[in-house]
CHARMM-style PDB file with segment names, atoms N, HN, CA, C and O in Angstrom:
ATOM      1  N   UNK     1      58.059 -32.324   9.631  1.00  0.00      PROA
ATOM      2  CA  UNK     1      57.058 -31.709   8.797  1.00  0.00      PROA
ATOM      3  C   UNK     1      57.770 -30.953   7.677  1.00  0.00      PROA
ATOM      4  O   UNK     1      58.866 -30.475   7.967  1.00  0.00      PROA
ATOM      5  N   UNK     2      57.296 -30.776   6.420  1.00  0.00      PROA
ATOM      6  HN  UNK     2      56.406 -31.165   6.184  1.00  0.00      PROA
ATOM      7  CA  UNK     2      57.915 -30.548   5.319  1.00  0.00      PROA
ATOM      8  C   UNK     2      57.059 -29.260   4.849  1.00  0.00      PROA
ATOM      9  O   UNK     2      55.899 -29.144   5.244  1.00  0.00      PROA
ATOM     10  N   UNK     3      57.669 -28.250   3.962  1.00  0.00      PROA
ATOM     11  HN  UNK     3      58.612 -28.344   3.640  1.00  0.00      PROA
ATOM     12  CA  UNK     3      57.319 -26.603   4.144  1.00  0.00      PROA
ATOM     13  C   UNK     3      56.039 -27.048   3.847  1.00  0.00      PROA
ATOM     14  O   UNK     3      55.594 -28.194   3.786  1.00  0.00      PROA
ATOM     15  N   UNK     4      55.441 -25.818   3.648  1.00  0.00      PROA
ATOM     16  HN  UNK     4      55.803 -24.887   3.698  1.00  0.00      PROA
ATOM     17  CA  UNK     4      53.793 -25.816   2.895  1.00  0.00      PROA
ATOM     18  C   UNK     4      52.553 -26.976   3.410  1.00  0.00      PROA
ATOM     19  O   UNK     4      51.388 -27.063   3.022  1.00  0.00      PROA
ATOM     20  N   UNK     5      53.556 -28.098   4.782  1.00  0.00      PROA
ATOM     21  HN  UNK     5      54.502 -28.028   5.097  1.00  0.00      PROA
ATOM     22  CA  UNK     5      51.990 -28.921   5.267  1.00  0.00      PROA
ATOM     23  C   UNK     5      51.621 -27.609   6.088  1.00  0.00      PROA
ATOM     24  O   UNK     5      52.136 -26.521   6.342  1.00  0.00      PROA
ATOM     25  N   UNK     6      50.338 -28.368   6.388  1.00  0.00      PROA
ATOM     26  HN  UNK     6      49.920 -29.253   6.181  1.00  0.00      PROA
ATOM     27  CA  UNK     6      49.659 -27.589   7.396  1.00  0.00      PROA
ATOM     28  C   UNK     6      49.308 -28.703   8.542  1.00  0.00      PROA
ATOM     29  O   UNK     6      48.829 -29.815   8.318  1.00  0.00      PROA
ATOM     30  N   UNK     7      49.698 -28.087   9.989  1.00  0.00      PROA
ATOM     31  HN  UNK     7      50.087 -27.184  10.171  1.00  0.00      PROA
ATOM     32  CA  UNK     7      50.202 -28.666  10.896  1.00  0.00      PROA
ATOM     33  C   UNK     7      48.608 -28.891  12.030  1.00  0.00      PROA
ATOM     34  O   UNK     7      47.592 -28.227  11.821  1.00  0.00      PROA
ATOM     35  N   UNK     8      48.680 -29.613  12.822  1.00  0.00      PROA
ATOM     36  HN  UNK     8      49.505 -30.153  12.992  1.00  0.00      PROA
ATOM     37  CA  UNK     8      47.181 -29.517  13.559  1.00  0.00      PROA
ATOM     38  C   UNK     8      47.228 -28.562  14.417  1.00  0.00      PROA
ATOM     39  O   UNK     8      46.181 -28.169  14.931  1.00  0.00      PROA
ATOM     40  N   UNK     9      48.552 -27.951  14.772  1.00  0.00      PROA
ATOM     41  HN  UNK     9      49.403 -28.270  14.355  1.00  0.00      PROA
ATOM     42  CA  UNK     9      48.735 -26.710  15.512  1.00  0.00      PROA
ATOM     43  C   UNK     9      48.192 -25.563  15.113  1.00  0.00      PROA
ATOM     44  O   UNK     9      47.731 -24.691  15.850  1.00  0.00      PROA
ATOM     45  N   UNK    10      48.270 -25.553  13.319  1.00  0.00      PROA
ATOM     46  HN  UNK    10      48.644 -26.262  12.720  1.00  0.00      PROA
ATOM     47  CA  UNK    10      48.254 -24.224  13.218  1.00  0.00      PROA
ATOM     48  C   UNK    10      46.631 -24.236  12.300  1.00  0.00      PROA
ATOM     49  O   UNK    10      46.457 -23.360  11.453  1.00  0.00      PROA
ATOM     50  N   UNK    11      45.223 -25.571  12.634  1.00  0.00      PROA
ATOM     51  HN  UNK    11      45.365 -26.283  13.322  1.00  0.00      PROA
ATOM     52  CA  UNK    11      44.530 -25.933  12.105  1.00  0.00      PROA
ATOM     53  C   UNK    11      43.043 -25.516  12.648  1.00  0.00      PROA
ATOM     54  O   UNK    11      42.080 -26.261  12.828  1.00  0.00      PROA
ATOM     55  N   UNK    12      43.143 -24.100  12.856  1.00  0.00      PROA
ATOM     56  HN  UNK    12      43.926 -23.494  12.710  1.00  0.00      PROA
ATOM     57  CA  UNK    12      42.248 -23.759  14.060  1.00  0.00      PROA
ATOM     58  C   UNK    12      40.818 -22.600  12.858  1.00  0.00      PROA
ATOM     59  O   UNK    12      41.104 -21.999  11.823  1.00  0.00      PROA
ATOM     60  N   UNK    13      40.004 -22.642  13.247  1.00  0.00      PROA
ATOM     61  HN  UNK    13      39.771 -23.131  14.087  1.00  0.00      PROA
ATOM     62  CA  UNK    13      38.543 -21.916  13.108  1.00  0.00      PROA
ATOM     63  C   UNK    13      38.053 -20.969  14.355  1.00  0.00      PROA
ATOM     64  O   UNK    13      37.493 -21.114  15.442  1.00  0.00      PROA
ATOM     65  N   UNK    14      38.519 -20.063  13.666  1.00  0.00      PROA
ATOM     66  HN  UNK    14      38.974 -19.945  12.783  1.00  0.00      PROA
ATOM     67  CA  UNK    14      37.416 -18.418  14.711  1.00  0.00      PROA
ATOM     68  C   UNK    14      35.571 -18.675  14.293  1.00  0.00      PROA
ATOM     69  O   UNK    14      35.083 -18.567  13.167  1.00  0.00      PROA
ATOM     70  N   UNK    15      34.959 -18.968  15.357  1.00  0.00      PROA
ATOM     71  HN  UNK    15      35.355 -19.056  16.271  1.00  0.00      PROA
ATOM     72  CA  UNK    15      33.686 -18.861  15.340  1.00  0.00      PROA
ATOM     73  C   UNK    15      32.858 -17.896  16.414  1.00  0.00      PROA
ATOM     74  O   UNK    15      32.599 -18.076  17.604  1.00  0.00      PROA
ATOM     75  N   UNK    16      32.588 -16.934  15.621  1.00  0.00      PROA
ATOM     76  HN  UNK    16      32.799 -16.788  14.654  1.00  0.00      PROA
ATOM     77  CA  UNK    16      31.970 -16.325  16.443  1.00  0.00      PROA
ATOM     78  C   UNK    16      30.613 -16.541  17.515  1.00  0.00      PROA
ATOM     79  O   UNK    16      29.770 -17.358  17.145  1.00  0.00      PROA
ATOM     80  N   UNK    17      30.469 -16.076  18.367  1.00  0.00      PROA
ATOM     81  HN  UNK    17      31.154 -15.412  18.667  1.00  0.00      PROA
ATOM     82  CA  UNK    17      29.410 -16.387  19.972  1.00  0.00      PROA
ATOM     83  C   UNK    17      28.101 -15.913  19.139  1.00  0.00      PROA
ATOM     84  O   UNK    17      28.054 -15.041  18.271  1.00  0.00      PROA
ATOM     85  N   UNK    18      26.945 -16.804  19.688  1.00  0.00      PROA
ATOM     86  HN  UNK    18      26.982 -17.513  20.393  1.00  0.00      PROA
ATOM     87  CA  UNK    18      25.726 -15.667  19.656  1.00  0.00      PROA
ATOM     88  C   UNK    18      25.924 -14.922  20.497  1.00  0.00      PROA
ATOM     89  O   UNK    18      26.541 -15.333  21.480  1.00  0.00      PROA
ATOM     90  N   UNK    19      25.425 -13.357  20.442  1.00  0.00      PROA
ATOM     91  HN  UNK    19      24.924 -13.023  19.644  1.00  0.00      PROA
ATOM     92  CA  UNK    19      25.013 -12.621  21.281  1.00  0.00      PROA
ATOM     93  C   UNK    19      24.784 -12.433  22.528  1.00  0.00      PROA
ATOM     94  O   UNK    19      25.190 -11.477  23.188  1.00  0.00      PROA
ATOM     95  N   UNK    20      23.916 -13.617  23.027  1.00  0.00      PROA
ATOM     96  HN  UNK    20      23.587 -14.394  22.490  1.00  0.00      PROA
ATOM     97  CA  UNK    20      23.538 -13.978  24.231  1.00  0.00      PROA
ATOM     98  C   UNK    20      24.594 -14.688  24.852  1.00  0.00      PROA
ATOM     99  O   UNK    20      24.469 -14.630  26.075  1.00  0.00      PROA
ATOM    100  N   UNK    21      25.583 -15.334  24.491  1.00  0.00      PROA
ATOM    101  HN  UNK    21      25.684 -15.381  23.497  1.00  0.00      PROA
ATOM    102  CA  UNK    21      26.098 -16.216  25.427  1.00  0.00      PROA
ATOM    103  C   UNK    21      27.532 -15.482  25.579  1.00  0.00      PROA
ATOM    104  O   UNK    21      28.467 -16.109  26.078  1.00  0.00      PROA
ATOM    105  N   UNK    22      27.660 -14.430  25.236  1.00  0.00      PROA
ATOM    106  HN  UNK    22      26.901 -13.921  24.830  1.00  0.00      PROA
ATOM    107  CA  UNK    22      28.615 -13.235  25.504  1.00  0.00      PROA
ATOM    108  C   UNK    22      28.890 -13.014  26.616  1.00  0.00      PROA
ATOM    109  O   UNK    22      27.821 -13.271  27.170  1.00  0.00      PROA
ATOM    110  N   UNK    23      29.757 -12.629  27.600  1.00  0.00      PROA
ATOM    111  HN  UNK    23      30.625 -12.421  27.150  1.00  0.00      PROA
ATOM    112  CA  UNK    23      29.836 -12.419  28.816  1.00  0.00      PROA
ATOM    113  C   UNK    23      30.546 -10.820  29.015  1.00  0.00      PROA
ATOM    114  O   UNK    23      30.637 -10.156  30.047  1.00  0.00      PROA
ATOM    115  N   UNK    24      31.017 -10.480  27.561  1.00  0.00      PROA
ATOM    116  HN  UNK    24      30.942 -11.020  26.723  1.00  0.00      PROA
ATOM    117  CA  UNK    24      31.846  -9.108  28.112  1.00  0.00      PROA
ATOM    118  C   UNK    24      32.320  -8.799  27.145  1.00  0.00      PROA
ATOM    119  O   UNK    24      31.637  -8.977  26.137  1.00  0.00      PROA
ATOM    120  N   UNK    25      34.029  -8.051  26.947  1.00  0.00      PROA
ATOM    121  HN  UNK    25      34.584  -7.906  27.766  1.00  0.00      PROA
ATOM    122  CA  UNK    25      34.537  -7.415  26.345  1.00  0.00      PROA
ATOM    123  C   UNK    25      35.610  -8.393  25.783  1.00  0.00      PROA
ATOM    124  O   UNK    25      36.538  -8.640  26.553  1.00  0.00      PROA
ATOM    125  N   UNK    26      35.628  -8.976  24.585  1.00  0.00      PROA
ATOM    126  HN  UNK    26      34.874  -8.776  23.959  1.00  0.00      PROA
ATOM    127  CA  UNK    26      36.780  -9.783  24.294  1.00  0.00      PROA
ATOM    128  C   UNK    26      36.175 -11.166  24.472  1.00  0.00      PROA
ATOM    129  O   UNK    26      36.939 -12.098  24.220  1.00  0.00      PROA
ATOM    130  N   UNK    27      35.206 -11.403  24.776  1.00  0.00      PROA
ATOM    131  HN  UNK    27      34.586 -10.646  24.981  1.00  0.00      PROA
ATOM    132  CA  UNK    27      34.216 -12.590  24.926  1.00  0.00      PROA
ATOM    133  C   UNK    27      33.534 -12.791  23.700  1.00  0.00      PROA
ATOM    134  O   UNK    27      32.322 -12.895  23.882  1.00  0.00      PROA
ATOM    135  N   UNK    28      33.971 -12.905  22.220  1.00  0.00      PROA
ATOM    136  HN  UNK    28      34.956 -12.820  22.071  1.00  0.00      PROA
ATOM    137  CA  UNK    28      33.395 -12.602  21.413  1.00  0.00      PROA
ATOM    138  C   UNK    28      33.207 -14.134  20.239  1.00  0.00      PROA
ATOM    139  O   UNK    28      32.136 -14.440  19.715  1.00  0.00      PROA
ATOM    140  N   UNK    29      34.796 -15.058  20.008  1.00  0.00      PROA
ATOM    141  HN  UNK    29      35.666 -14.809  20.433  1.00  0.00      PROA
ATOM    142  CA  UNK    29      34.618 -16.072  19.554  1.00  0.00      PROA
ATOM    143  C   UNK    29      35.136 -17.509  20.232  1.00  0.00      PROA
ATOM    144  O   UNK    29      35.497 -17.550  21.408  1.00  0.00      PROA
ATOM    145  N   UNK    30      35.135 -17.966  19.894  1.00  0.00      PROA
ATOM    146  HN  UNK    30      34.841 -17.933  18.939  1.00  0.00      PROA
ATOM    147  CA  UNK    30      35.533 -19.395  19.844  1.00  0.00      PROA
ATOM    148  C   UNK    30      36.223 -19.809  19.009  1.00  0.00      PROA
ATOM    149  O   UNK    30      36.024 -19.523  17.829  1.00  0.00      PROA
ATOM    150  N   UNK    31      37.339 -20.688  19.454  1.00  0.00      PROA
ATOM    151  HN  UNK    31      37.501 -20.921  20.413  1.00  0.00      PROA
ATOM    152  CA  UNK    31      39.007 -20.817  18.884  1.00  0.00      PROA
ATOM    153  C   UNK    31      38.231 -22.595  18.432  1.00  0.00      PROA
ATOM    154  O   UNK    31      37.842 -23.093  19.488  1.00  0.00      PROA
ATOM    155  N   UNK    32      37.990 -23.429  17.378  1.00  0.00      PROA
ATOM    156  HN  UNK    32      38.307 -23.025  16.520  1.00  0.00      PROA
ATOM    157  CA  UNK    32      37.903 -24.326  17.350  1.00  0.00      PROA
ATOM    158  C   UNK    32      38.738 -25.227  16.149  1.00  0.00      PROA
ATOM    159  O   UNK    32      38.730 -25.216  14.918  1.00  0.00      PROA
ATOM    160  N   UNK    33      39.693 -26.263  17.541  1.00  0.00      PROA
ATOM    161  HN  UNK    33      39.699 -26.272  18.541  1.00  0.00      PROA
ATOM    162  CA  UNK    33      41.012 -26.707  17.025  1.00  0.00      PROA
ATOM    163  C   UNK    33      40.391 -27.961  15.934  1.00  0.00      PROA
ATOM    164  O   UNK    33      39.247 -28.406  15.849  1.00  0.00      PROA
ATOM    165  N   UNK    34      41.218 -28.197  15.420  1.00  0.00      PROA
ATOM    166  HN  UNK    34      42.147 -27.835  15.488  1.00  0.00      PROA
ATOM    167  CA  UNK    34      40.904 -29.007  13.920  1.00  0.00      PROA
ATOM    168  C   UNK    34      42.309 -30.386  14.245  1.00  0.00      PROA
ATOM    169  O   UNK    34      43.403 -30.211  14.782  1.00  0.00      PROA
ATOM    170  N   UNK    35      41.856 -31.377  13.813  1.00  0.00      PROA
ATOM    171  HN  UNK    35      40.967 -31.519  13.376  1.00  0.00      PROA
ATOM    172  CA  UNK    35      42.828 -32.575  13.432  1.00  0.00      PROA
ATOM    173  C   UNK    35      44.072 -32.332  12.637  1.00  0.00      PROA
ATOM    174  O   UNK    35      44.583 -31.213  12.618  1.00  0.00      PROA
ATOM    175  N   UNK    36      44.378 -32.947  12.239  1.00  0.00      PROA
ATOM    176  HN  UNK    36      43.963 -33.857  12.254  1.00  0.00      PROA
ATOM    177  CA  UNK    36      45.470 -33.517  10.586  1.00  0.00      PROA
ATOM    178  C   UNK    36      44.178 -33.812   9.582  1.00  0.00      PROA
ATOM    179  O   UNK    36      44.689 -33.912   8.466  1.00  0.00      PROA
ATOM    180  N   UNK    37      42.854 -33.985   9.468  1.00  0.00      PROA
ATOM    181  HN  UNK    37      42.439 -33.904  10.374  1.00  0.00      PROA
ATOM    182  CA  UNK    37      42.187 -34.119   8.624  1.00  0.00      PROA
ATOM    183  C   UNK    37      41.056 -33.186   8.586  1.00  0.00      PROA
ATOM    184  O   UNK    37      39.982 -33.364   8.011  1.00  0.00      PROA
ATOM    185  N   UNK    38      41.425 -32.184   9.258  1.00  0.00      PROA
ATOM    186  HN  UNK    38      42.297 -32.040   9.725  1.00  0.00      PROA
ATOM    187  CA  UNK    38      40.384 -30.883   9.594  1.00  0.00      PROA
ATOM    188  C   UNK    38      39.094 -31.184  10.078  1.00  0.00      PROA
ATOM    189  O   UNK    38      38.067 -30.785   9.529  1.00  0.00      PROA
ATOM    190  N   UNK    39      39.132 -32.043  11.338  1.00  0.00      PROA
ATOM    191  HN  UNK    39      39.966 -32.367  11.785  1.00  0.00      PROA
ATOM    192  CA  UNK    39      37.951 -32.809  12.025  1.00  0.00      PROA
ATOM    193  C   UNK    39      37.666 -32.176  13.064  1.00  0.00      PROA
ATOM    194  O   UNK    39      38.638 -32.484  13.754  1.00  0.00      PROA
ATOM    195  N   UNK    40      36.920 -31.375  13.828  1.00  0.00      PROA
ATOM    196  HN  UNK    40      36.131 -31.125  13.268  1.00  0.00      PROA
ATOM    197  CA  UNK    40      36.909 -30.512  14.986  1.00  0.00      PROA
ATOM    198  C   UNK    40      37.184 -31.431  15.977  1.00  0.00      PROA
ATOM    199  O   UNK    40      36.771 -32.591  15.975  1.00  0.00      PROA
ATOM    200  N   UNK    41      38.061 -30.790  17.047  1.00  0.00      PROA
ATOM    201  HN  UNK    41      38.396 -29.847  17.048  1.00  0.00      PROA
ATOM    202  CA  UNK    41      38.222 -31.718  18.092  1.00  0.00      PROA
ATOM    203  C   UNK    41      38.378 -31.364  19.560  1.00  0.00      PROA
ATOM    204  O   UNK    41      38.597 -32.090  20.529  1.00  0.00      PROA
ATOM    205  N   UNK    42      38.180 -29.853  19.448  1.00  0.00      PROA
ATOM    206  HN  UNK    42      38.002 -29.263  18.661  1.00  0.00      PROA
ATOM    207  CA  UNK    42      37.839 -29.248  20.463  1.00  0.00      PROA
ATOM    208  C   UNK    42      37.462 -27.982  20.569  1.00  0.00      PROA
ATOM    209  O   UNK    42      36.898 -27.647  19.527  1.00  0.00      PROA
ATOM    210  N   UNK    43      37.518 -27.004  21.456  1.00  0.00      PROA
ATOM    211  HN  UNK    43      37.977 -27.276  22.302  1.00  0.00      PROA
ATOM    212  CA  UNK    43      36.587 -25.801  21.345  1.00  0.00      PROA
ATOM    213  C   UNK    43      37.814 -25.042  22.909  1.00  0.00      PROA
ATOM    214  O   UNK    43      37.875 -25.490  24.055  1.00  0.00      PROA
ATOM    215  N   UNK    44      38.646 -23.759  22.281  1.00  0.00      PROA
ATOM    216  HN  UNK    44      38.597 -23.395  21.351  1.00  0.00      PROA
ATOM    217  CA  UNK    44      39.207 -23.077  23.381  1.00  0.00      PROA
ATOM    218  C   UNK    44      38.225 -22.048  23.452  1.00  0.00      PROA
ATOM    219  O   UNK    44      37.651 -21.490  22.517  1.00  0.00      PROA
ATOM    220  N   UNK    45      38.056 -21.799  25.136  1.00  0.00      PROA
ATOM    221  HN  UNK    45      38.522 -22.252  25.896  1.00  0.00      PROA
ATOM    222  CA  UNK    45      37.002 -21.002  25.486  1.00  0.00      PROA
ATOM    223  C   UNK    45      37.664 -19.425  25.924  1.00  0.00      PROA
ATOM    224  OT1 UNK    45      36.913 -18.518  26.281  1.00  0.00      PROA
TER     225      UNK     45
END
């Protein structure tokens, strides 16, 4: 990888929870990982 790409590692979206589906303290977003073409492709819980 060559400086300045952007890697699928480092290709991630903070989305925040509704309200309701909150469970606690620090239970607040959702980590959702992105491709090489910024395609969602999964969801860390």
């Amino acid at each position: 990888m060559k400086t300045g790409e952007v890697s699928s590692y480092d290709a991630k979206i903070k989305v925040s929870k509704p309200k309701d589906l909150r469970s606690g303290v620090g239970d607040d977003f959702w980590i959702v990982e992105l491709d090489s073409n910024f395609i969602p492709i999964g969801v860390r819980k």
